[in-house]
C-alpha distance (Angstrom), angle and dihedral (degrees) to the residues before:
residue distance angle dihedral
X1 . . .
X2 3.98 . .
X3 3.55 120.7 .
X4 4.03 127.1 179.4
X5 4.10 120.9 -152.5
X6 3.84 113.8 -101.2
X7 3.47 102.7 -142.5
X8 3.73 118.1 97.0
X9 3.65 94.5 -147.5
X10 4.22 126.2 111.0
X11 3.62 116.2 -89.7
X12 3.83 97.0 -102.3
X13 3.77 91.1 51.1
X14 4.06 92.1 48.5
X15 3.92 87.7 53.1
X16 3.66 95.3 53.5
X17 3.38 93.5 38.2
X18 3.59 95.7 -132.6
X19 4.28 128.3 137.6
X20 3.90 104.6 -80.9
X21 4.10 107.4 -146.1
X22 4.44 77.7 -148.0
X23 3.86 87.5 -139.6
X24 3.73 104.9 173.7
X25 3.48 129.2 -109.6
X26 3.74 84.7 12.4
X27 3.56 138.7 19.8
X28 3.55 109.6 -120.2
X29 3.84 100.1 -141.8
X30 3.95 84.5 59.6
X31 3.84 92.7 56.7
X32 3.91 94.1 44.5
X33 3.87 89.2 51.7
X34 4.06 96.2 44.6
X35 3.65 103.4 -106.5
X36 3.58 137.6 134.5
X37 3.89 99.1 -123.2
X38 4.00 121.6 -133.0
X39 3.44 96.3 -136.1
X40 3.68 127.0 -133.7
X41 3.75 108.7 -80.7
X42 4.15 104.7 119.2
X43 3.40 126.4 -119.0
X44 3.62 115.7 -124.4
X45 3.82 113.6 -121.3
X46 4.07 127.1 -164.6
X47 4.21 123.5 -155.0
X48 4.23 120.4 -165.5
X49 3.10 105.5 -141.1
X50 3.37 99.8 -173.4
X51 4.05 124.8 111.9
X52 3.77 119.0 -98.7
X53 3.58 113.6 -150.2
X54 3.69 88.9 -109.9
X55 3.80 93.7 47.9
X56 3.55 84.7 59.7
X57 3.91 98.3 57.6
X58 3.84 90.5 54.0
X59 4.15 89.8 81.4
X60 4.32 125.5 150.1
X61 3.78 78.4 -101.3
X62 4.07 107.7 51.0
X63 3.80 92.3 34.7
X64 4.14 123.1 86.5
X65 4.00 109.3 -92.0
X66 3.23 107.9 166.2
X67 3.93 130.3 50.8
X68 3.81 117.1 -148.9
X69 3.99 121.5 -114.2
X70 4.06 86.1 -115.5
X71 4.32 82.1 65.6
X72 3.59 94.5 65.7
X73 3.76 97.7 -91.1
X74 4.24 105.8 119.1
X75 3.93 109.6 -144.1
X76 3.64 116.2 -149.8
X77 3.55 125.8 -54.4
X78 4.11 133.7 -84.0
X79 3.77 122.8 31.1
X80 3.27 103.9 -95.1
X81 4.13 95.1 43.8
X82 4.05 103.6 140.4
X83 3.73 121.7 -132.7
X84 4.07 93.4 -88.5
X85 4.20 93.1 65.4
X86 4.29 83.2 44.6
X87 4.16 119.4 104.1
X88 3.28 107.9 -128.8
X89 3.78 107.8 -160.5
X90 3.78 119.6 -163.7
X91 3.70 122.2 -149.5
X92 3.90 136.8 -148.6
X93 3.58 115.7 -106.7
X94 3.94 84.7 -123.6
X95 4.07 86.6 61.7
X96 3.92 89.6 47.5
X97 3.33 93.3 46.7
X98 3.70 108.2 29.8
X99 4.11 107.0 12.1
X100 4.29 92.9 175.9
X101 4.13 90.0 42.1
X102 4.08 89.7 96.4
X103 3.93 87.0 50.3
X104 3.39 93.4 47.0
X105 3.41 98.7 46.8
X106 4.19 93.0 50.0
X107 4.10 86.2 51.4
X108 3.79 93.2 49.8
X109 3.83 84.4 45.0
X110 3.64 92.9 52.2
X111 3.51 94.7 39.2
X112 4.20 89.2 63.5
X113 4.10 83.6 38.0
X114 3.94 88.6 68.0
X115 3.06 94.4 42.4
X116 3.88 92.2 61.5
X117 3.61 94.3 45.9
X118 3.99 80.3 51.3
X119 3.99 90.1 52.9
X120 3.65 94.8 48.9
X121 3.71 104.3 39.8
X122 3.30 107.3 36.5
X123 3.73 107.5 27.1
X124 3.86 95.4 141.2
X125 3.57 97.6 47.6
X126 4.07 93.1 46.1
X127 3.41 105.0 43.2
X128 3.86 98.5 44.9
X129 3.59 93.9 64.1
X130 4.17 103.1 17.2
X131 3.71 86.7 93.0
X132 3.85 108.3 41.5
X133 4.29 86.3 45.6
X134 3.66 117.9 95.7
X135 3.99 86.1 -139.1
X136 3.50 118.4 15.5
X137 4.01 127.1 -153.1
X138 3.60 97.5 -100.0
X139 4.21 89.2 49.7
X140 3.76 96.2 47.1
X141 3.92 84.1 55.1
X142 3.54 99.1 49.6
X143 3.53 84.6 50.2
X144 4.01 90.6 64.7
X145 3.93 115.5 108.2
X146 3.77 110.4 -109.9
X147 3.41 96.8 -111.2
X148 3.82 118.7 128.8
X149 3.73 91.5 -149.0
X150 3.79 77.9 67.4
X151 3.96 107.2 127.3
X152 3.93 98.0 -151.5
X153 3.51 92.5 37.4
X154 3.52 92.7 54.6
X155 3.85 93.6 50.9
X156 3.74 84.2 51.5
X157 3.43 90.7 60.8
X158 3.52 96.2 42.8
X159 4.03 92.5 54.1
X160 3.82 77.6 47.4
X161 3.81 103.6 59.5
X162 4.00 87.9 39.7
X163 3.60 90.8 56.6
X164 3.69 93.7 46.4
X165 3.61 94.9 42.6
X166 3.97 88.9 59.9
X167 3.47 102.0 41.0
X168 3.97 89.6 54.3
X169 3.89 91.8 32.3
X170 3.76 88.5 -127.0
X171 3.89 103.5 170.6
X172 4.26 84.3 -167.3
X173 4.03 92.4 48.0
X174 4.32 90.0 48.8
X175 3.88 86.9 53.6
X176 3.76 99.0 48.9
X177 3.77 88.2 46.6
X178 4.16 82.2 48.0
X179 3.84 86.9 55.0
X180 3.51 89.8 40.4
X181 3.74 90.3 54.9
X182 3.69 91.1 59.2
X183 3.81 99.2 52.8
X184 3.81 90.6 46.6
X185 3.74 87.0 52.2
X186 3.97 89.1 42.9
X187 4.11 84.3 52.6
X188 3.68 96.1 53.6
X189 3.33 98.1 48.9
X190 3.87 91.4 58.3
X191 4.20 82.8 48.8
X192 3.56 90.8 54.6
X193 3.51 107.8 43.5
X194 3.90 82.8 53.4
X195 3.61 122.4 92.3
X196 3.29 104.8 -152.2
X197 3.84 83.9 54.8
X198 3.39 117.7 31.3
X199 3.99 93.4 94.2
X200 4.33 90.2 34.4
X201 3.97 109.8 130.1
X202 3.83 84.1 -123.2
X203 3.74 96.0 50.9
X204 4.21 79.8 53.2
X205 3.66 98.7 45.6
X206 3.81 94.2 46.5
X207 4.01 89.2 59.0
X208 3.44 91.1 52.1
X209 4.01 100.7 51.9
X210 3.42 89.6 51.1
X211 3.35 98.6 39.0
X212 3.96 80.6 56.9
X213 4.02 87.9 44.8
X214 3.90 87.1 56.7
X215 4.35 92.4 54.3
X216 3.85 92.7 54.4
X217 4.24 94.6 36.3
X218 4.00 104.6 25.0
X219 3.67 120.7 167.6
X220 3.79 98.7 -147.3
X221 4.05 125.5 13.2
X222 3.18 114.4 -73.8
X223 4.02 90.8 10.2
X224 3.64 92.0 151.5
X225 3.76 90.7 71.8
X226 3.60 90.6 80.1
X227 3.54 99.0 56.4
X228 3.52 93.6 38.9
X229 4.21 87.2 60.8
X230 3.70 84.6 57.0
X231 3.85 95.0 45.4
X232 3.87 93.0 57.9
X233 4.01 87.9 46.5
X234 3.88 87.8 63.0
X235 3.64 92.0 42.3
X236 4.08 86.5 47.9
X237 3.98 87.3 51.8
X238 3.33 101.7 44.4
X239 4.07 84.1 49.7
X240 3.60 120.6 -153.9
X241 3.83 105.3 -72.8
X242 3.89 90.4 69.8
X243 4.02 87.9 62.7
X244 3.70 108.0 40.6
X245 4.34 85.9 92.2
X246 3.53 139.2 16.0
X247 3.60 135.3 2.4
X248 3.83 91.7 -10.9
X249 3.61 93.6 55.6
X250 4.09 90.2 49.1
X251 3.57 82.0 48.5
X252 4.00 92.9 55.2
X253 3.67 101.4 43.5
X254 3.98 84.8 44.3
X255 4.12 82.9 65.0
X256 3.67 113.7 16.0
X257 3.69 100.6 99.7
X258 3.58 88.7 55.0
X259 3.47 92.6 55.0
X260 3.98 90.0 49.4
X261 3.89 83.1 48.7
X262 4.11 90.8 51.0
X263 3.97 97.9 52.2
X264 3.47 89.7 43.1
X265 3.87 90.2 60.0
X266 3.47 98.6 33.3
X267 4.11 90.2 54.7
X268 3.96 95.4 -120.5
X269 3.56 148.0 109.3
X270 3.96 117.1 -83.1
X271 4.00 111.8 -125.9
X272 3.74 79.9 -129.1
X273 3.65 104.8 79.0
X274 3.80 93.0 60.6
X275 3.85 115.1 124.4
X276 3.80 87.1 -106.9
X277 3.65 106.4 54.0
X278 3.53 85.4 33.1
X279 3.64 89.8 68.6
X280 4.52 92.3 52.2
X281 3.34 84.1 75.8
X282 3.91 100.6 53.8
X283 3.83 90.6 38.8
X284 4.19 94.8 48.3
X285 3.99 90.7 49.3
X286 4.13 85.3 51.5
X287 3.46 84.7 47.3
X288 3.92 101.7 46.6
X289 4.17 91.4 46.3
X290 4.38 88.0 48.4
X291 3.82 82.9 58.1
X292 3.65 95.0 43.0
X293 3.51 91.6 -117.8
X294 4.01 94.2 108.0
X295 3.95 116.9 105.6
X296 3.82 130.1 179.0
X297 3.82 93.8 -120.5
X298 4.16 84.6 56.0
X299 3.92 94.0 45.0
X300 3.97 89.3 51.1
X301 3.98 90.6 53.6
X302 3.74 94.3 47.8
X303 3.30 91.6 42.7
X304 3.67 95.8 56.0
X305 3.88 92.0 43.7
X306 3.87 79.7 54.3
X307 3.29 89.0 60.6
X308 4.49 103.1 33.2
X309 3.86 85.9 63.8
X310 3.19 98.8 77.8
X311 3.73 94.5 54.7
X312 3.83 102.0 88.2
X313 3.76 91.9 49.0
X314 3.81 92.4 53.4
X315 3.69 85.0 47.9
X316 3.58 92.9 58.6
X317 3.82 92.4 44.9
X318 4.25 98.4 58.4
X319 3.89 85.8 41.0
X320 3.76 87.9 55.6
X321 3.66 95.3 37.1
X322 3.57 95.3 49.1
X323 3.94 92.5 41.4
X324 3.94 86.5 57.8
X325 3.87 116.6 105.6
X326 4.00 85.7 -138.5
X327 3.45 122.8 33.6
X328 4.14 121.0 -151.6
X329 3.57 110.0 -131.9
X330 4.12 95.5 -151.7
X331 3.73 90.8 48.2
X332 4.05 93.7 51.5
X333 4.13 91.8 41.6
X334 4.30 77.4 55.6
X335 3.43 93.2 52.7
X336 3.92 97.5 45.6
X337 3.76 78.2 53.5
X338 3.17 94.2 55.0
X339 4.06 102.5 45.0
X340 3.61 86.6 49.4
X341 3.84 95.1 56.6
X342 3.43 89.2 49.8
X343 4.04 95.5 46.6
X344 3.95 92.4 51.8
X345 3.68 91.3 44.1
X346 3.97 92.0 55.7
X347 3.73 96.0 40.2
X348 3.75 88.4 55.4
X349 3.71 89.6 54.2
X350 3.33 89.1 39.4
X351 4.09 92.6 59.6
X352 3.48 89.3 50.1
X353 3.93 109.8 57.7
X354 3.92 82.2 41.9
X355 3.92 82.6 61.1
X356 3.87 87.1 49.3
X357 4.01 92.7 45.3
X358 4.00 91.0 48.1
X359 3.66 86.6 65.9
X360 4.05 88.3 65.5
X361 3.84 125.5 -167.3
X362 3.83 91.6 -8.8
X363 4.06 89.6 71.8
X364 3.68 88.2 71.6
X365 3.61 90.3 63.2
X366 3.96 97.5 43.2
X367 4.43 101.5 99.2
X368 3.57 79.1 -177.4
X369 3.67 99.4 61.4
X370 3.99 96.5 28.7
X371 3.18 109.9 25.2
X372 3.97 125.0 -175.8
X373 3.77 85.6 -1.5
X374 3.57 103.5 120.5
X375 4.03 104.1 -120.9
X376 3.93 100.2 -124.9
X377 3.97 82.4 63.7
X378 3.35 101.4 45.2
X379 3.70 99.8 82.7
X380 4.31 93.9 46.5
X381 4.07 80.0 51.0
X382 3.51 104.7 55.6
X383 4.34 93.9 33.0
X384 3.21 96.5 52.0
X385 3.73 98.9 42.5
X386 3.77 86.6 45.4
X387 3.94 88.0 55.3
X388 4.13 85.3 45.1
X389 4.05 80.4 57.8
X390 3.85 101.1 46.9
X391 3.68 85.0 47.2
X392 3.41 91.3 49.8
X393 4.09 96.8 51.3
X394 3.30 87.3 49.8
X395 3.57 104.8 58.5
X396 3.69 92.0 45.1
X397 4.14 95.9 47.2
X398 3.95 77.8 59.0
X399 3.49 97.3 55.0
X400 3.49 96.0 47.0
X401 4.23 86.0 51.4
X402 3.89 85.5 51.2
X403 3.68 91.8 51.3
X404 4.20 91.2 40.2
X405 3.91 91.7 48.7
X406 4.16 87.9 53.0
X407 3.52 85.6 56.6
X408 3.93 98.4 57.1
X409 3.48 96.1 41.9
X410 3.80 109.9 -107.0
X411 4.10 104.1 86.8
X412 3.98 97.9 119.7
X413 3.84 123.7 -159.3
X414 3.93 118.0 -74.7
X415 4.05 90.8 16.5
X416 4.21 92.5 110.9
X417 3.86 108.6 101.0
X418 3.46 115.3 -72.4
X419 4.41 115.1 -157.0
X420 3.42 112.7 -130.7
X421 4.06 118.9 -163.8
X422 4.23 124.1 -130.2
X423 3.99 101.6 -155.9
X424 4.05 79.5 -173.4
X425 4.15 79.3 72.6
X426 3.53 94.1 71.8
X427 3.49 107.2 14.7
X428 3.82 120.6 127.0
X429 4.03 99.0 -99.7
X430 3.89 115.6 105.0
X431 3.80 138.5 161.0
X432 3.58 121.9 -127.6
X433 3.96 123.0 -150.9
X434 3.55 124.4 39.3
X435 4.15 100.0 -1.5
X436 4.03 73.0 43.3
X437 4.34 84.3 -162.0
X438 3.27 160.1 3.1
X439 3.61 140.7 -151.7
X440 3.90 127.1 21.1
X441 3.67 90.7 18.4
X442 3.81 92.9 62.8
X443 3.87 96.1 49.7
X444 3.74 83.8 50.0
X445 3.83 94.0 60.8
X446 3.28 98.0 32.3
X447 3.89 86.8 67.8
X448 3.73 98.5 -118.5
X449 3.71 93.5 -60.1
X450 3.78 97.5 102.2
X451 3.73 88.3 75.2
X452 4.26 90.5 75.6
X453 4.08 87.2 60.6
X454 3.92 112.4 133.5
């Protein structure tokens, strides 16, 4: 017998399993994620259906049909109950044969489930780094046992259900997420307060998803700050050795922005502009380019995030030094020093990926210039980071007027630069297609910076 495959999808998106947007020649998802797609065209399949002797052994008769009371299954009630008052419960042959196949099978399901939600939300973020990263997000989860007890996979599931919940405004799927929430919560809690967990890559990555699930679903504005404070403890822990390669640095650039974007709100230095973590940066980018997996467009990014770090902390520093009843003139000449450093660093960064922009659509197609970064990305990389920049300039060229008015005499209390937060920058709304999203993605690769937008 011949059979064909129903869906209408390509034939990389019917393998995953995964929503094909059936563009034609190409699938569109293939081209964002660097691959050659298969096309459409179905494969022809062919089933025998005709008994093997061994197929005909397995019979109602020869096969197990009846699980005993000691199995879970109760039998009828009183002691002396004969076999009529008994349930008999008949299982599959897959149960006989296989009793954790069904669980299995829903893990592996979920697995390629968060992995769409990945590919659709976060396309920027994924797909700028998925390819220059010795394990990428969607790896390290398919490398999770298929267990449901499974802390990271149940936080994946949990940012799953949330997701779906909104996008079909499904009042009943946004409160099993809620519940959801709680047990994941509940879970890593019992990671943390273990020792032989507490600095695990799953105990990491499980923060982070929900910490994620708490941006698009908070319970209070600006809920996610709380989570966020605990993130940046684990990170802290951990220390920065544990993230300069593998799964703990996909699990730093999966956050970092939002970290930027927390000390920035919260009016205090990020952990990340210390010396030490300072220095992951400069030691992954030698790392990427001995691979060959470096790129100029890549270097320019990391560069400027090298750079954007610092911003919160210098933040923090005018407030203070303008909050001061005295004010030492060495220390403030420092910190104009200092801002102006930082300004002419970013503005030479800043001149260069407008140099890479003004070549338009051709940049995409430049290996040279972009490397592994898939070319439907390249463009969302490089604008929004450039935006992160501007942003960046900005808020320092008004520090350095805050400190410059104090000197002549007219700064007045409460004129420093206050940060002021747009929820609408990581709130659950996106755009599919040519934008390809909006929301937590674009605070992501806009280095944090997004979060100061009016």
């Amino acid at each position: 017998m011949v059979g064909v495959p129903h869906s209408k999808g390509c034939q990389y998106c019917v393998r995953r399993r995964i929503k094909c947007d059936e563009r034609r020649p190409l699938c569109k998802r293939c081209e964002i994620r660097g691959l050659q797609c298969p096309g459409y065209e179905k494969p022809t399949k062919f089933f025998h259906f005709s008994m093997t002797q061994s197929d005909r052994q397995i019979t109602p008769q020869s096969r197990p049909s009846k699980i005993s009371p000691k199995d879970g299954i109760q039998s009828g009630s009183g002691s002396g109950s004969s076999s009529n008052n008994s349930k008999k419960v008949v299982a599959s042959i897959d149960e006989c044969l296989a009793p954790t196949l069904v669980q299995r099978s829903i893990c592996i399901q979920q697995k390629e489930l968060f992995c769409d939600f990945v590919d659709v939300t976060f396309p920027g973020l994924y797909y700028s780094w998925s390819n220059r990263m010795e394990v990428n997000f969607m790896d390290f989860m398919r490398q999770q046992s298929d267990t449901p007890t499974n802390a990271l996979m149940w936080a994946a599931s949990t940012l799953c259900t949330v997701n779906r919940g909104q996008r079909d405004k499904d009042s009943q799927q946004m409160d099993l997420g809620r519940a959801m929430y709680i047990r994941g919560i509940q879970a890593l809690i019992q990671l943390i307060q273990n020792p032989r967990t507490v600095k695990s890559d799953q105990t990491l990555g499980t923060a982070v998803l929900l910490g994620i699930c708490e941006m698009i679903d908070g319970s209070f504005e600006q809920s996610w700050l709380a989570h966020s404070s605990g993130i940046a403890a684990l990170f802290q822990h951990r220390g920065p050795d544990a993230h300069r390669d593998g799964v703990g640095r996909t699990l730093l650039i999966s956050f970092r922005a939002f970290l930027v974007a927390d000390a920035l709100l919260r009016g205090e230095p990020c952990f990340l502009a210390e010396p030490a973590w300072r220095s992951v940066i400069i030691q992954s980018m030698k790392q990427e380019n001995e691979r060959g997996k470096g790129s100029e467009l890549g270097d320019l990014v990391e560069y400027a995030f090298h750079e954007i770090i610092l911003c919160p902390g210098l933040v923090a520093r005018v407030r203070d030094m303008l909050a001061g009843s005295t004010i030492d003139i060495i220390q403030m000449r420092l910190l104009v020093g200092v801002l102006s450093t930082v300004i002419s660093n970013l503005c030479k960064l800043q001149n260069e990926l407008c140099i890479l922009l003004s070549q338009g659509i051709a940049l995409g197609n430049r290996p040279d210039l972009v490397g592994p970064i898939p070319g439907p990305v390249v463009h969302l990389l490089a604008n929004f980071s450039l935006q992160g920049i501007d942003m960046a300039i900005d808020l320092l060229n008004r520090l350095l007027s805050s400190l410059g008015a104090y000197q002549k005499g007219i700064i007045m209390e409460g004129d420093y630069p206050q940060q002021k937060f747009n929820q609408t920058c990581i709130a659950s709304d996106r755009i599919i297609g040519e934008k390809l999203v909006e929301g937590p993605d674009r605070l992501a690769l806009s280095m944090g910076m997004l979060v100061l937008q009016e």
